[in-house]
C-alpha positions, 0 to 999 in steps of 0.5 A: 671276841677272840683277842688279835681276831675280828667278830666272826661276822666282820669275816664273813662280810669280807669274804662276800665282799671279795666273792663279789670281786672273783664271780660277779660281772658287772661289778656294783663295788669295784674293790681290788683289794676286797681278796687280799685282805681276807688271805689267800686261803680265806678267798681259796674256799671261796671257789665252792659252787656253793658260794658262787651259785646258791640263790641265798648266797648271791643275794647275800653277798649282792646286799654285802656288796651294794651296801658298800656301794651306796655309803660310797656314793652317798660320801662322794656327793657330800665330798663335792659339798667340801666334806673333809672327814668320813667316819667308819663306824664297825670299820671291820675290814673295809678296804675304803681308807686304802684306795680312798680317792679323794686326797683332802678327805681324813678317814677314821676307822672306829673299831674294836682294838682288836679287829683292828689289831688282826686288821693291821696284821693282814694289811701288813701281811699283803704289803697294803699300804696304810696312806697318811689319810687314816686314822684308827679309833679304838674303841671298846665299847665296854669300858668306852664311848663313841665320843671318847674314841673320836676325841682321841682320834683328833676328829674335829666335831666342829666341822661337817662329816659323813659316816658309814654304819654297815652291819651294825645296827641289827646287833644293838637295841633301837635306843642305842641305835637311835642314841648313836644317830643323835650323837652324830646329828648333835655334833654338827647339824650338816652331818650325814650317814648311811646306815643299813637296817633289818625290819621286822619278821612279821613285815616279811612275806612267806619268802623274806620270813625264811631268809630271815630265820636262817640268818638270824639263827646262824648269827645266834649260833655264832654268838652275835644274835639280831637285836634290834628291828624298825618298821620303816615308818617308825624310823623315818619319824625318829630321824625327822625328830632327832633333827635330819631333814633328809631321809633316803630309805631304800627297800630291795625293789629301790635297791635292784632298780638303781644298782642291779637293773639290765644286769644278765646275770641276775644277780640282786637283793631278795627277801626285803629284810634289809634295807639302807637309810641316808639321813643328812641335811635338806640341800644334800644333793641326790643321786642322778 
């Protein structure tokens, strides 16, 4: 981590977020501020033939995008059950909290100080406004908790909130994953969060084997290597013992059905490496 800088990974999910916004129609995120945010010469070298056609950067960028989509849909339903507070934890530079629809919801962004310093610059730089609504949560986590940057941050555990974990939990260790999913559940049982996870290589097919290691060798050669790995199964019982009563686990095949159908330009999640989970309370209301 390079001070005043966020996580080289925290760019590149940026950066396909906006590529989603310059060559894909119809969009699954609509995010007019996804090109601003990362600069305009950042969203220059996005023009490539490369970024916009090459199968592993559509699909890429089509799970960057869908995965953003769903914690949205997912915080919209437990916004229509009187949720007030939503989380985002590895906030990076999500552009939610800037264009957030709902006026009784408080935003708190959970970041490094860092990030969320160049964060702040780029914001200040594309004349983004930064509403009353959110609020950011430093954290660093080597000398920090969870809970100390929420505290800080005014959050009120004592009522209900939503999270959203996105691109985080394949660089911790499962305990420590599994330790963060029990915080959020023991600070109020109606508690919700999506977060998105990697599976095992030996899961994979001939296809899904090779997605995999080439993007866990690109991330390890920047520095942020692939930790942490869970077989489905195995992860449905550790949320239903740490106490969440309702589990959505999307694979591609759920992901492409519900976001990508009838799209004509083909664009969809492959290799079923990744997939997202939505844990929260049994009377939570689902998708139609």
């Amino acid at each position: 981590m390079i001070e005043g800088r966020p996580s080289r990974t925290a760019l590149r999910v940026a950066l396909r977020r906006a590529a989603h916004q310059l060559f894909d129609s119809p969009k699954v995120l609509e995010d007019p501020l996804a090109v601003r945010i990362v600069g305009r010469e950042a969203a220059g070298s996005l023009s490539s033939i490369a970024d916009r056609l090459s199968p592993p950067a559509r699909y890429m960028r089509a799970f960057m995008a869908v995965r953003a989509r769903f914690a949205e849909d997912e915080l919209a339903f437990a916004v229509r059950r009187g949720v007030t507070q939503f989380v985002i934890l590895g906030a990076g530079l999500d552009t939610f909290a800037y264009r957030n629809p709902f006026p009784n919801v408080r935003v708190f962004e959970v970041d490094h100080p860092a990030t969320q310093e160049w964060k702040r610059q780029r914001l200040r730089a594309e004349n983004i406004v930064i509403p009353e609504s959110v609020t950011y949560a430093p954290v660093d986590f080597n000398s920090q908790t969870l809970a100390d940057g929420l505290s800080a941050a005014k959050f009120q555990a004592d009522k209900p909130a939503f999270f959203s974990w996105l691109g985080v939990t394949m660089y911790l260790d499962n305990h420590t994953v599994l330790d963060t999913l029990q915080f959020i559940h023991t600070m109020h049982a109606e508690n919700g969060v999506v977060f998105d996870y990697t599976v095992p290589r030996h899961l994979l097919n001939r296809v899904g084997k090779l997605v995999f290691d080439a993007i866990t060798s690109r991330v390890a050669k920047i520095g942020e290597p692939f930790r942490g790995f869970f077989v489905p199964a195995e992860l449905e019982a550790a949320l239903k013992q740490i106490g969440y009563r309702h589990i959505e686990d999307l694979n591609s095949d759920a992901i492409n059905a519900r976001y990508f159908a009838n799209r004509t330009d083909n664009l969809k999640v492959a290799g079923a490496m990744g997939r997202l989970c939505h844990a929260g309370s049994s009377d939570e209301m689902q998708p139609g």
